[in-house]
N, C-alpha and C positions, 0 to 999 in steps of 0.2 A: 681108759677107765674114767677120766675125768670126763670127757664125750659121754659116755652114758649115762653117767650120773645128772650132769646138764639135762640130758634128754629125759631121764625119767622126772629130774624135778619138773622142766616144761607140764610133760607130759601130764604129770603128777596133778600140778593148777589144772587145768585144764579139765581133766577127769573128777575134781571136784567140784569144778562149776556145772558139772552135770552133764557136759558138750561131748565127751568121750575121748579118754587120751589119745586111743589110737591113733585119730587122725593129727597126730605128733609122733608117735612113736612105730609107728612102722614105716613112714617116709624115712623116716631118721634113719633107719635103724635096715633099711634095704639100699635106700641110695647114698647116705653119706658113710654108713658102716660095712656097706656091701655083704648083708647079711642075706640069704637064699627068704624067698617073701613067705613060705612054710616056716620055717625058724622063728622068721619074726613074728606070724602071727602067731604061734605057741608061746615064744614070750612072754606078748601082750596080753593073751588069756592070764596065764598064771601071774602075770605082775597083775594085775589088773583085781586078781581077788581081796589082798590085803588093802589097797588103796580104796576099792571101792567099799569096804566093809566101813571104816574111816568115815568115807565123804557120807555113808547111807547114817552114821551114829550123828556127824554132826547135822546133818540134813534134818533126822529127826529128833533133833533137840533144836533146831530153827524154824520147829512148827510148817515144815514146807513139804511134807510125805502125804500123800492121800492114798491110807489106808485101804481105800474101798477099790481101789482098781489096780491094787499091789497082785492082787490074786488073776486077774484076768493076764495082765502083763507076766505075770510069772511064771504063768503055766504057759502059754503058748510063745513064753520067748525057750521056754524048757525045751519045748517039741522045734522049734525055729532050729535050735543050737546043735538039737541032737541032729536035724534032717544036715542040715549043712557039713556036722562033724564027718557027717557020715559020708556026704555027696565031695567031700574036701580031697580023697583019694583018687578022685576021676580027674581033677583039673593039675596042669603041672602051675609049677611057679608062675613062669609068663602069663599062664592063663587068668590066674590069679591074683597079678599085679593088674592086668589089666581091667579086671572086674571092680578090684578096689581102686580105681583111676575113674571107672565111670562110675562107680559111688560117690567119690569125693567130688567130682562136677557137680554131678545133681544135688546133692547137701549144697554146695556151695550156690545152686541157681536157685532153690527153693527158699536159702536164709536171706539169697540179696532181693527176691521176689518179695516174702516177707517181711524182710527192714522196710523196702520202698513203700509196701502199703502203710506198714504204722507210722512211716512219717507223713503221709499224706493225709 
């Protein structure tokens, strides 16, 4: 219990900076809790409602929400969420751990790409 609770506060920061918890909370929560990577990403959805209702209230009282492209993002992350909900019955766990492995490389090669150019 205490392990969870660690991991969802992590998670928690994290998901209000905007970055997205999961990439804290379903490593956690497949390799160190050895939770099946279906389990955890059902989890991470439904944690992820309350928390990010929170970060969306403080977010728009720190004047940093742009309005105008809430509705493009909204609706085709709708249709994203639903195609995936839906295509998430064909892939087993492994398959799934491994896709969420080549997501988190590439986030990871595209912010260190990024960092480098705004430091230059």
């Amino acid at each position: 219990m205490i392990l969870l609770s660690i991991f969802g506060f992590v998670s928690g920061i994290v998901s209000g900076m905007g970055i997205g918890g999961g990439i804290v909370l379903i490593p956690a929560l497949t390799m160190i809790l050895g939770f099946d990577q279906k389990i955890a990403q059902g989890i991470t959805l439904l944690y992820f409602i309350p928390t990010a209702v929170f970060a969306l209230i403080v977010h728009i009282k720190n004047k940093v929400v742009d309005f105008k492209i809430i509705l493009y993002t909204v609706f085709t992350g709708i249709i994203g969420a639903s195609v995936g909900a839906f295509c998430i019955r064909y892939f087993s766990s492994q398959h799934l751990s491994k896709i969420f492995s080549v997501f988190l490389l590439t986030v990871g090669i595209f912010q260190t790409i990024s960092g480098l150019k705004q430091r230059n």
